[in-house]
C-alpha positions as CSV (number, residue, x, y, z in Angstrom):
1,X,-9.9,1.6,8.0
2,X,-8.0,4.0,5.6
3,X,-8.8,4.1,2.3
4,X,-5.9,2.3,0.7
5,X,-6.9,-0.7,2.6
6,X,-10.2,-0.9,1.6
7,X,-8.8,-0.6,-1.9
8,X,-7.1,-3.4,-1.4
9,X,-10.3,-5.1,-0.2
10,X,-12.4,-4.0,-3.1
11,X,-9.9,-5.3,-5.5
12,X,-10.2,-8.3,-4.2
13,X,-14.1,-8.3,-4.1
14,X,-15.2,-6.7,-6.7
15,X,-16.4,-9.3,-9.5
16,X,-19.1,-8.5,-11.1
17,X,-21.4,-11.9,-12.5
18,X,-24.4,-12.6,-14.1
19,X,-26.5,-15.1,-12.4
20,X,-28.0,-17.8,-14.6
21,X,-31.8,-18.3,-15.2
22,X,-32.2,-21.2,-14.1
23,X,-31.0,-20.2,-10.1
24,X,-31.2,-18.1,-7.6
25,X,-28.3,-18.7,-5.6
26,X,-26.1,-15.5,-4.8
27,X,-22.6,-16.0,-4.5
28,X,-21.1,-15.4,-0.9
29,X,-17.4,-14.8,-2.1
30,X,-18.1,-12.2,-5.0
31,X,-20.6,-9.3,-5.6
32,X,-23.1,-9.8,-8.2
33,X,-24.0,-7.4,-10.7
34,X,-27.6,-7.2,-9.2
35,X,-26.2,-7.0,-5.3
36,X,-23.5,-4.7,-5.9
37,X,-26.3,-1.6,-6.3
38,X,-28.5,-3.1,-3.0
39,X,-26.5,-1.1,-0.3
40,X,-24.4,1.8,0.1
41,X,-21.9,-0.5,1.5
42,X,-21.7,-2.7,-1.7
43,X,-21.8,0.3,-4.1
44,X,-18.8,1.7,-1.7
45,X,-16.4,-1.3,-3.1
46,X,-16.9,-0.4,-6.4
47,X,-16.5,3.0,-5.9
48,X,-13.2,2.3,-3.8
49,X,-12.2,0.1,-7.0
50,X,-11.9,3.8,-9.1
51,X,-10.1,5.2,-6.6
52,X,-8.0,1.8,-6.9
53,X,-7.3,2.7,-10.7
54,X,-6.2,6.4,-9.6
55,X,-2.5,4.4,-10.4
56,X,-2.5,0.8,-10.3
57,X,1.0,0.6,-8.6
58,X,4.7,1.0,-10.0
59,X,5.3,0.6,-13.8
60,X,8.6,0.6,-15.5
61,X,7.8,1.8,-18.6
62,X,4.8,3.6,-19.3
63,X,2.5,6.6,-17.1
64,X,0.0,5.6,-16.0
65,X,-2.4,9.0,-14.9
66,X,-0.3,10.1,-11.7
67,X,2.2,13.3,-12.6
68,X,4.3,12.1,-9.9
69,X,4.2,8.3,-11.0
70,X,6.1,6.0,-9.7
71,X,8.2,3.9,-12.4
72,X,11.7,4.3,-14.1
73,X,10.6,6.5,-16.4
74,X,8.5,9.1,-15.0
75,X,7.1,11.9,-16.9
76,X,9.7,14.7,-15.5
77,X,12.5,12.6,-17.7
78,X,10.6,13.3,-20.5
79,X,11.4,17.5,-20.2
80,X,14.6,19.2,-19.5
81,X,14.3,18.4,-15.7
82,X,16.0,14.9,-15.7
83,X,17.0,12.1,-18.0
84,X,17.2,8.3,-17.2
85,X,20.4,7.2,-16.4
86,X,19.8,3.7,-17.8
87,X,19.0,3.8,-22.0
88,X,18.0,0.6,-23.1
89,X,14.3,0.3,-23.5
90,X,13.6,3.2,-21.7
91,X,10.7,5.3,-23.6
92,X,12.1,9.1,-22.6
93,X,15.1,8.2,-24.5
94,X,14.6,5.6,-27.0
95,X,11.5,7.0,-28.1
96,X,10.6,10.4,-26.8
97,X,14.5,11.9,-27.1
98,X,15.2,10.6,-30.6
99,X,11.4,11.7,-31.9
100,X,10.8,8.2,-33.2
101,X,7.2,7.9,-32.0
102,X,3.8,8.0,-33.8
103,X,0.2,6.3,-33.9
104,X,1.7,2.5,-34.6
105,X,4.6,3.6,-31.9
106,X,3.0,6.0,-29.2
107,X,5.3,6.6,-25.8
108,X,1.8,6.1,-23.5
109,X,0.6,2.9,-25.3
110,X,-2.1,1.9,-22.9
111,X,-2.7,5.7,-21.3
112,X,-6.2,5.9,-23.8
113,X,-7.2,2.5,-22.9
114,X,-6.6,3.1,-19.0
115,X,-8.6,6.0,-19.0
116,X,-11.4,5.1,-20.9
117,X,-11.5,1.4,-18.7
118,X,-12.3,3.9,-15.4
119,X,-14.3,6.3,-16.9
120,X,-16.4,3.7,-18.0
121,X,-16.7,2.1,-14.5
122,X,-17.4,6.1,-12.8
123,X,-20.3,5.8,-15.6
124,X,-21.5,2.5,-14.6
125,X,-21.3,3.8,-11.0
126,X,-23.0,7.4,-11.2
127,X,-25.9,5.5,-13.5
128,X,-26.6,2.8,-10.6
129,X,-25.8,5.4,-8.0
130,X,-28.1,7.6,-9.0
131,X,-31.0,5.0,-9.8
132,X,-30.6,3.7,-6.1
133,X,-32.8,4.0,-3.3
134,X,-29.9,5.2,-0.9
135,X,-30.8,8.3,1.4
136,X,-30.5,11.4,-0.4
137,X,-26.7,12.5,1.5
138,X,-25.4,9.2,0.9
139,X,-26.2,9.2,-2.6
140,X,-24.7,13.3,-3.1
141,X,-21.7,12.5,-1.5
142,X,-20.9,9.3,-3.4
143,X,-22.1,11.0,-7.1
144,X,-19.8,13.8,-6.4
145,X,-16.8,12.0,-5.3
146,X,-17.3,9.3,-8.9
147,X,-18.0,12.9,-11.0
148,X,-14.7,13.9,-9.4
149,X,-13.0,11.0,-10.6
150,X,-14.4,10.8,-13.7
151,X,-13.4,14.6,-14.5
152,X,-10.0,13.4,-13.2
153,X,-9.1,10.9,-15.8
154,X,-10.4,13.1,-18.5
155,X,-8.3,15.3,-18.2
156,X,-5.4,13.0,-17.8
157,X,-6.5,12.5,-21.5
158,X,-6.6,16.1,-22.4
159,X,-3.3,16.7,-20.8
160,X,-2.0,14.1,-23.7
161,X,-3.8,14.7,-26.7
162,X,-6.0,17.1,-26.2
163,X,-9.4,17.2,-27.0
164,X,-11.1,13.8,-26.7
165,X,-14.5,12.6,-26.8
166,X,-17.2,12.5,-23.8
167,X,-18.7,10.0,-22.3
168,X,-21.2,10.5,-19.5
169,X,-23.1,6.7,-20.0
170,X,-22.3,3.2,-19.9
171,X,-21.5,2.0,-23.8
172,X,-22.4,-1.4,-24.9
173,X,-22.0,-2.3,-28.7
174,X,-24.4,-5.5,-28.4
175,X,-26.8,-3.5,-27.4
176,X,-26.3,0.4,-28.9
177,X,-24.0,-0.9,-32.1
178,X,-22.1,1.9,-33.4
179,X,-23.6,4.7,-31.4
180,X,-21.0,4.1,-29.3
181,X,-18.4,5.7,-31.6
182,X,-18.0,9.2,-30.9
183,X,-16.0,11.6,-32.1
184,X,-13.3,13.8,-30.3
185,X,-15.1,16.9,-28.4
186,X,-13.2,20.2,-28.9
187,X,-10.7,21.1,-26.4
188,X,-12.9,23.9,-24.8
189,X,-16.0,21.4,-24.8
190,X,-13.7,19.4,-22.9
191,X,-12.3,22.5,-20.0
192,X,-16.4,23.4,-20.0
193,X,-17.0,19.9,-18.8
194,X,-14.5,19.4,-16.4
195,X,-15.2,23.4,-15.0
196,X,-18.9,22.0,-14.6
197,X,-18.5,18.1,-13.1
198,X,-16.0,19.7,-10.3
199,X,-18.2,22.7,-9.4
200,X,-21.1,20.1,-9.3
201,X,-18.7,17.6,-7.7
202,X,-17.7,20.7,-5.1
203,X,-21.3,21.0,-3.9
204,X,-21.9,17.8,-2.1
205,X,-18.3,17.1,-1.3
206,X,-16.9,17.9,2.6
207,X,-14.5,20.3,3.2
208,X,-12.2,17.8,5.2
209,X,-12.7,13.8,5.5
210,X,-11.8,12.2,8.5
211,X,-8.4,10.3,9.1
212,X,-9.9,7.2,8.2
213,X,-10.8,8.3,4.6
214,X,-7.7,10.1,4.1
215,X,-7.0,9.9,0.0
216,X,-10.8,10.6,-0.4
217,X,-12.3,13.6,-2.5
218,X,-13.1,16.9,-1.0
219,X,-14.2,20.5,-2.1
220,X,-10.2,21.6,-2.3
221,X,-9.2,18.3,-4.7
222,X,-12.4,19.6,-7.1
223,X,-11.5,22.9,-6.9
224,X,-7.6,22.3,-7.6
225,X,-8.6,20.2,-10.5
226,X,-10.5,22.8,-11.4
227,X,-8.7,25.5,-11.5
228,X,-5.7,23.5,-12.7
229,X,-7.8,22.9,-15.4
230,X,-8.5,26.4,-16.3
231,X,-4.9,27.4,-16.0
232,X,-3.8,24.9,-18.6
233,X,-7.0,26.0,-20.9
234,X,-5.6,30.2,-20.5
235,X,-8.8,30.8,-18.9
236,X,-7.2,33.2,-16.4
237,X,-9.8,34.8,-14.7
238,X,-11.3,31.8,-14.2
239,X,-8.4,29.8,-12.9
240,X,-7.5,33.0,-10.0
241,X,-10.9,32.9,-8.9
242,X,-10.8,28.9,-8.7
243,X,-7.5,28.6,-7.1
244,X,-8.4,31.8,-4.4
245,X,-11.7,29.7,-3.3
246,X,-8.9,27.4,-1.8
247,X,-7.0,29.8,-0.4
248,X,-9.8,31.4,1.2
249,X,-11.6,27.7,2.1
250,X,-10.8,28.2,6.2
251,X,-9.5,24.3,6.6
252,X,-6.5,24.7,7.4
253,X,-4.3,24.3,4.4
254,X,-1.0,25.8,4.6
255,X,2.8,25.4,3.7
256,X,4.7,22.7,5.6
257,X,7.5,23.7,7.3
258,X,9.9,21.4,6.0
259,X,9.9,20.8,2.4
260,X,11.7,17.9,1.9
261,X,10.5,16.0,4.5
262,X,6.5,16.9,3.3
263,X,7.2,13.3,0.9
264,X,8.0,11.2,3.2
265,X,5.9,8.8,4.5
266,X,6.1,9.3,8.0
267,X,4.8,12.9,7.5
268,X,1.9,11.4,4.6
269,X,-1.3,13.9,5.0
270,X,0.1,16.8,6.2
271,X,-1.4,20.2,6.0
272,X,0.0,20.8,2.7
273,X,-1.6,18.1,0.7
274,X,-5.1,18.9,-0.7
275,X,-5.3,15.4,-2.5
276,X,-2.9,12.1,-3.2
277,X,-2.9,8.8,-4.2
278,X,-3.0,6.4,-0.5
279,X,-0.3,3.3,-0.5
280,X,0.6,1.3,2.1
281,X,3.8,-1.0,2.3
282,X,2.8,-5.2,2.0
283,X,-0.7,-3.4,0.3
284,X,-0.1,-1.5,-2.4
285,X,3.1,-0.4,-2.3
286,X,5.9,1.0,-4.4
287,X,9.5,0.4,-5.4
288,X,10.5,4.3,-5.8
289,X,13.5,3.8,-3.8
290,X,14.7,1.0,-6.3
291,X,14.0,3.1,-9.1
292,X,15.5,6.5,-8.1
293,X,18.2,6.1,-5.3
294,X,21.7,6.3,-6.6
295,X,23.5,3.3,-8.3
296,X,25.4,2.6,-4.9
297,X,24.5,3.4,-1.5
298,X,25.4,2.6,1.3
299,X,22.2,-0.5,2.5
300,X,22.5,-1.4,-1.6
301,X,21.7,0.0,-4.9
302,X,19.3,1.9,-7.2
303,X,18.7,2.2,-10.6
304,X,19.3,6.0,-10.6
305,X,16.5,6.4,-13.4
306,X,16.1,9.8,-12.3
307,X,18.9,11.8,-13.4
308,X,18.5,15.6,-12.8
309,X,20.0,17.9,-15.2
310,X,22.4,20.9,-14.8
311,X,19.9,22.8,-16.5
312,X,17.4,22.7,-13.8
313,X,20.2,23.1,-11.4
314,X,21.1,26.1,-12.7
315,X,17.2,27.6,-12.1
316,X,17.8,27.4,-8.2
317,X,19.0,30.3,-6.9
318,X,21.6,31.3,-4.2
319,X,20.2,33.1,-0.9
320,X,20.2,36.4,-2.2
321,X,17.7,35.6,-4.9
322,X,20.0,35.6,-7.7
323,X,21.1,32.7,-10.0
324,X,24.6,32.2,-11.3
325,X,23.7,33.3,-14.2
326,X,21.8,37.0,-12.9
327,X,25.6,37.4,-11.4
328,X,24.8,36.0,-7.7
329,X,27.0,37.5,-5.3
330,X,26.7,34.1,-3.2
331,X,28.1,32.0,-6.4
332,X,31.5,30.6,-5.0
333,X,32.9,28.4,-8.1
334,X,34.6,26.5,-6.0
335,X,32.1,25.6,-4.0
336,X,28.7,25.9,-6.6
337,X,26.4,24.1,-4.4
338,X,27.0,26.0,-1.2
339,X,24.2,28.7,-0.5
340,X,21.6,27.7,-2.6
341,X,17.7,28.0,-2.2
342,X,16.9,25.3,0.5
343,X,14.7,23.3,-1.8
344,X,17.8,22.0,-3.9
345,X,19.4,19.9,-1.1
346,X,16.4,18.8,-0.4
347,X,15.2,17.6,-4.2
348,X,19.1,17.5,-5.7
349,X,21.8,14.2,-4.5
350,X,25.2,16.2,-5.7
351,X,28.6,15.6,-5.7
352,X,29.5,15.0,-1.8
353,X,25.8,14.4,-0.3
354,X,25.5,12.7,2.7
355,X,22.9,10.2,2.0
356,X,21.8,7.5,4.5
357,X,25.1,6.5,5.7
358,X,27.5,7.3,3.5
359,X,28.6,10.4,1.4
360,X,27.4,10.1,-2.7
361,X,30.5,11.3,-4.8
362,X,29.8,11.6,-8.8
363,X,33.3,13.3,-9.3
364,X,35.7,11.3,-11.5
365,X,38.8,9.3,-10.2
366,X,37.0,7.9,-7.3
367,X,37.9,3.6,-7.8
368,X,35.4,1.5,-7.3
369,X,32.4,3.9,-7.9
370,X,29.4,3.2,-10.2
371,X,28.1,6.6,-9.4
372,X,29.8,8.6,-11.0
373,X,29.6,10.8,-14.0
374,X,29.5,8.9,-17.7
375,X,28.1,12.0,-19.5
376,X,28.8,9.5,-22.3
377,X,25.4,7.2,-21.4
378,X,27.0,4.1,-22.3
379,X,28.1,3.0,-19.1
380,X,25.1,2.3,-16.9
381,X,25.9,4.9,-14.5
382,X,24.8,8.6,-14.1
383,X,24.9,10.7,-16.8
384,X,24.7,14.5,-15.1
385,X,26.3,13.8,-12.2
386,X,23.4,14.1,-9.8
387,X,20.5,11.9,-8.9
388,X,17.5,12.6,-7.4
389,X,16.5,13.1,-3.9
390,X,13.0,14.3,-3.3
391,X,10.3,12.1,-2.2
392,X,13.4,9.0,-1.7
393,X,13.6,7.5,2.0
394,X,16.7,7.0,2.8
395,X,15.6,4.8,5.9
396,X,14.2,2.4,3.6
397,X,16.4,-0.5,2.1
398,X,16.4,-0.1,-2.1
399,X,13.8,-2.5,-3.4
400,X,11.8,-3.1,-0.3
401,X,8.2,-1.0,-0.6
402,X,8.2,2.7,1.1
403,X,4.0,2.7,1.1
404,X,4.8,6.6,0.7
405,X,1.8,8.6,-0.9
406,X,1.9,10.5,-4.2
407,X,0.8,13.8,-4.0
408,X,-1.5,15.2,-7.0
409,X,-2.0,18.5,-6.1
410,X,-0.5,20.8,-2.6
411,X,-1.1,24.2,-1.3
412,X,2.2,25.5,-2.7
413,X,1.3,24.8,-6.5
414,X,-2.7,26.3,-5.5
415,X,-0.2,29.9,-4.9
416,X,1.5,29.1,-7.8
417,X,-1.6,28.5,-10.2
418,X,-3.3,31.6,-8.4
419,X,0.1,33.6,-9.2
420,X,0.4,32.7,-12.6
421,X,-3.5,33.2,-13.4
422,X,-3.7,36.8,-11.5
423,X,-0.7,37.9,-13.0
424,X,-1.5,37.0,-16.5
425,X,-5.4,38.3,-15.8
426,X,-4.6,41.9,-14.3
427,X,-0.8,41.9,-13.8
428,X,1.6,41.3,-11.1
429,X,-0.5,43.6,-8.1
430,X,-0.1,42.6,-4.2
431,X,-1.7,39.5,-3.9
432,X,0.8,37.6,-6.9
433,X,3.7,39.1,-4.9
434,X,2.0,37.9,-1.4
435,X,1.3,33.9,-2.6
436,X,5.4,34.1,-4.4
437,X,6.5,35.8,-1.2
438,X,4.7,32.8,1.0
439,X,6.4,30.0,-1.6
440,X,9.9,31.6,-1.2
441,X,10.0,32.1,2.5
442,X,10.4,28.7,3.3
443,X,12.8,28.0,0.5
444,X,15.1,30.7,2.7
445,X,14.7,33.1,-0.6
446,X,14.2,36.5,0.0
447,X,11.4,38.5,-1.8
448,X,10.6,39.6,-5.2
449,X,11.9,42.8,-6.7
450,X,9.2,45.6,-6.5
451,X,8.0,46.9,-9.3
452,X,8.3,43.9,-12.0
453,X,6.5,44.2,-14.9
454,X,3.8,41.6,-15.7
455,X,6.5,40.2,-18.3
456,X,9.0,39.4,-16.0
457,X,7.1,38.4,-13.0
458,X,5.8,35.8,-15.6
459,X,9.5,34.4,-15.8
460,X,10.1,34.5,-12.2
461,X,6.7,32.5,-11.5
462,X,7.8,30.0,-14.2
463,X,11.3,29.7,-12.3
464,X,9.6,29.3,-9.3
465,X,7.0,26.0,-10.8
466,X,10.0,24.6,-11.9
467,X,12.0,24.7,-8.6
468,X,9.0,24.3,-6.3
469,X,7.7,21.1,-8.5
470,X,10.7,19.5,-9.6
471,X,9.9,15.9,-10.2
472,X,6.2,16.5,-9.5
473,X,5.7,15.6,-12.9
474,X,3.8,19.0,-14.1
475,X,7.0,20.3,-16.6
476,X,6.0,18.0,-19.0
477,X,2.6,20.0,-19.3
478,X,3.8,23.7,-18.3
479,X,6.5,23.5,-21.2
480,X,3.9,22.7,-23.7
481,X,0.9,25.3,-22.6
482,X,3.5,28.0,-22.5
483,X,4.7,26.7,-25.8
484,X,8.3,26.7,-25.0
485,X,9.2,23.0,-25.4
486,X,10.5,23.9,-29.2
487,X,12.9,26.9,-27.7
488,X,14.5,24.8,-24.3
489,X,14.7,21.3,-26.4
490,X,16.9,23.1,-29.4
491,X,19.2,23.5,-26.1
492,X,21.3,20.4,-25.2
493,X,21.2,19.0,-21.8
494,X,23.6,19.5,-19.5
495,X,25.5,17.4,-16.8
496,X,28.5,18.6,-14.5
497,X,31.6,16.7,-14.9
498,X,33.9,17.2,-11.8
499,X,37.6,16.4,-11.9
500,X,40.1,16.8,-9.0
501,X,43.0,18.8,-9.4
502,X,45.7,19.6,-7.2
503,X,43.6,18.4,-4.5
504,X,40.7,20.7,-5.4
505,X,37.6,19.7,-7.9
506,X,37.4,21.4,-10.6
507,X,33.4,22.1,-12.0
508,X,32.9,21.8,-15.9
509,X,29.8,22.2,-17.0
510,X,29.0,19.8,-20.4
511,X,26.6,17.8,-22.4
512,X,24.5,14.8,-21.3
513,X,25.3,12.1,-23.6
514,X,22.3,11.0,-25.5
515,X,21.1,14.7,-23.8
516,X,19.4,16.2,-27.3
517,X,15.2,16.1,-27.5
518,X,14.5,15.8,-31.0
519,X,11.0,17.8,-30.8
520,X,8.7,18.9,-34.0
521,X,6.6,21.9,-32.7
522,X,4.3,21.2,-35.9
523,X,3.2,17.9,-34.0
524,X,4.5,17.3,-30.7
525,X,2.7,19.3,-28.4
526,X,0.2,16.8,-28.3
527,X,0.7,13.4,-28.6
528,X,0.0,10.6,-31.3
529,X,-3.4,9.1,-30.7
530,X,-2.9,5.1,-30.7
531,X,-3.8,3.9,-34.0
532,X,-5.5,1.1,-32.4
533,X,-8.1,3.4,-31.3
534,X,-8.1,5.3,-34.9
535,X,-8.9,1.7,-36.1
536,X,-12.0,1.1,-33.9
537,X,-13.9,4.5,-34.0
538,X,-13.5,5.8,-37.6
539,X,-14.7,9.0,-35.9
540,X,-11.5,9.8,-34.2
541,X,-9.2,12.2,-36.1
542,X,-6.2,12.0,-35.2
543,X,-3.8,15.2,-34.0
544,X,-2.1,17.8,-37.3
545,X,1.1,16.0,-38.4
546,X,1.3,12.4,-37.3
């Protein structure tokens, strides 16, 4: 039975209850607090209820802990990759976009609450666990995988605000009173945790899980959050060596040959993924193709929530491995989407896709059509003139669940990471060039220039994250650990408004309405700590500036 099903089951099991005094009458519907640490099998449900809060399901307005998460807002609208094409109430606009947020107001209301609900339960779990008489491999391989999850959703939390505080035991007020306030660890306390949970996690973790426990931790999803970990922290050297162990595991990971069709459900699991969150249609399923199709299509209509910008277009490159831009000898302005780098059709719904039966036109003059451009934002339709495309099934009716997976981490972003890393540790020698060479082959791009210095191969890598991960949800944290969010959001963003002429569209390239990111690089790097939380544990400081 696959993981996502027994998530299901342990959802529905999983109650914990105190017995009174007076009888000794076990429940048969429910696990009680005492039974649920008896057997392996019982202490499995509540393990597979953490992996259940990995993302409780689709939610329109806030993120949850999955990059790639699954609402009408998702965390890539809140960079310069994409903005909702619907405005009211939606957070990357109303909130994020005009700067109005703080402690009383914070974009991720219950993120900090989330987080702190499942560590707490990996605590509970790695306490019992480990005070069990289960055989000795039974009990490694179940500590490692909760140590795994635990070092997960911390740094969920330091991806947010940064340094928070640690928590490796169970905290009850009634019992500990205000020992259980802490305050915030420093950031590096908090990368020299995570570093040491997944190398502990690593060592009693398999290699590869069986089909049936597909979503499951292994030695690859520790060592990707890992070295994910050190990457974001600057810890270079560290983050190389991490990110090679996976390259050099021997299990089999490797590039899928077809990159858009690596998101799809029927092709969930492949060789590319090193870990992702299970769903199943009926089970726990998603709405994605609601949220992000197009506002007509041809079986119905989306919300287009996912509008990518021209300024992410603009970072694909044609087949020769130039951009526009570097003077691309491939660039027909007639015809700007022709040529490009394979990944764009494949992420990028543009003027005069086919898509599922029917061609998507976002040119003006067409009658009848709610997809098209309204650069304006007022209008309920796009507002860059593309939508997006990656990870959408087109065989699958808009609102009905896909069951498709979200994928956390994939081989292609491990050669990424180990690019970045090496180049920034020793500079861009064979093996950067090798893991961007591997990347770009399949995107039909040919390879690097020679001789780059270590300044410019860091700009091509960061082209290449953005491309390669569009909509993966990891801008929102590149932008802000290279510290470039205050230089790209003093840029407007950018739609392309197509008019026909003569026959012939004509390309124009303008501004997104509503398309301006107010940001405050004094502050908003991190974000606002929930002054709920401020007002419970007088301990917590909150960030410089709110």
């Amino acid at each position: 039975m696959k993981l996502r099903k027994l998530l299901y089951i342990a959802g529905c099991c999983i109650m914990l209850a105190s017995c009174d005094d007076s009888l000794d009458i076990e429940p048969t519907d429910q696990l009680t607090d005492a039974s649920v640490w008896k057997t392996p099998t019982n202490a499995g449900l509540f393990l597979n209820d953490i992996y259940n809060n990995l993302n409780p399901g689709p939610q329109s307005t806030v993120f949850t802990n999955v990059p790639s998460e699954i609402s009408n807002d998702p965390l890539d609208n809140f960079s310069d990759n994409s903005i909702s094409g619907p405005l009211a109430g939606i957070p990357s606009y109303e909130n994020f976009a005009q700067g109005s947020y703080g402690p009383s107001t914070p974009i991720f209301t219950p993120h900090w609450k989330n987080m702190y609900t499942n560590i707490r339960k990996c605590n509970v779990f790695i306490k019992n666990v480990s005070a069990s008489n289960f055989d000795d491999a039974t009990k490694k391989g179940m500590l490692a995988q909760a140590k795994f999850l635990r070092a997960y959703f911390y740094k969920s939390l330091m991806d947010i605000y940064g340094g928070v505080p640690i928590i490796t035991i169970p905290l009850n007020q009634a019992e500990q009173g205000d020992a259980i306030f802490n305050p915030r660890n420093t950031w590096d306390e908090c990368v020299a945790f995570i570093q040491k949970e997944c190398e502990e996690a690593a060592a009693d973790l398999p290699l590869k899980v069986a089909a049936k426990d597909a979503g499951r931790a292994t030695k690859g999803a520790a060592w990707a959050l890992k070295g994910e970990t050190e990457l974001y922290a600057s810890k270079w050297a560290d983050a190389a060596a991490t990110n090679k162990k996976i390259m050099e595991a021997g299990v089999g990971y490797d590039l899928y040959s077809d990159y858009g069709a690596l998101f799809l459900p029927a092709n969930e699991n492949n060789v590319e993924v090193i870990f992702d969150i299970q769903y199943a249609a009926n089970i726990k399923g998603n709405i994605k193709e609601k949220y992000w199709n197009p506002v007509k299509v041809s079986d119905g209509g989306g919300w287009g929530a996912v509008n990518p910008t021209q300024n992410l277009v603009d970072d694909y490159e044609f087949l020769d491995g130039k951009t526009e831009a570097e003077g691309s000898a491939m660039y027909d302005p007639e015809h700007p989407y022709d040529n490009r780098d394979k990944r764009f059709a494949a992420t990028i719904i543009y003027d005069g896709s086919p898509w599922k039966s029917g061609i998507i036109y976002t040119r003006l003059g067409v009658a009848n059509n709610p997809n098209e451009l309204d650069a304006s934002g007022a209008g309920g339709k796009g507002r860059t003139g593309y939508f997006m495309k990656k990870a959408v099934d087109p065989g699958v009716v808009p609102g009905n669940s896909s069951g498709g997976n979200s994928i956390i981490w994939r081989y292609a972003e491990v050669l990424l990471n180990y690019a970045e890393a090496q180049n920034e540790a020793v500079g861009p020698d064979e093996t950067v060039y090798a893991a961007m060479k591997k990347v770009r082959f399949r995107a039909g791009l040919p390879e690097l220039p020679a001789n780059l210095t270590k300044e410019e191969m860091r700009a091509r890598i960061r082209r290449e994250r953005r491309v390669e991960l569009a909509f993966e949800g990891k801008r929102f944290s590149d932008i802000r650990r290279w510290k470039t969010a205050e230089t790209i959001f003093a840029q407007p963003l950018r739609a392309m408004k197509i008019t026909v002429v003569g026959g012939k569209p004509v390309y124009e390239k303008v501004n997104a309405g509503g398309g301006k990111i107010a940001f405050d690089k004094s502050k908003n790097y991190l974000m606002p700590i929930p002054q709920s939380v401020i007002a419970q544990n007088p301990k917590i400081l909150q960030n410089d500036n709110y």
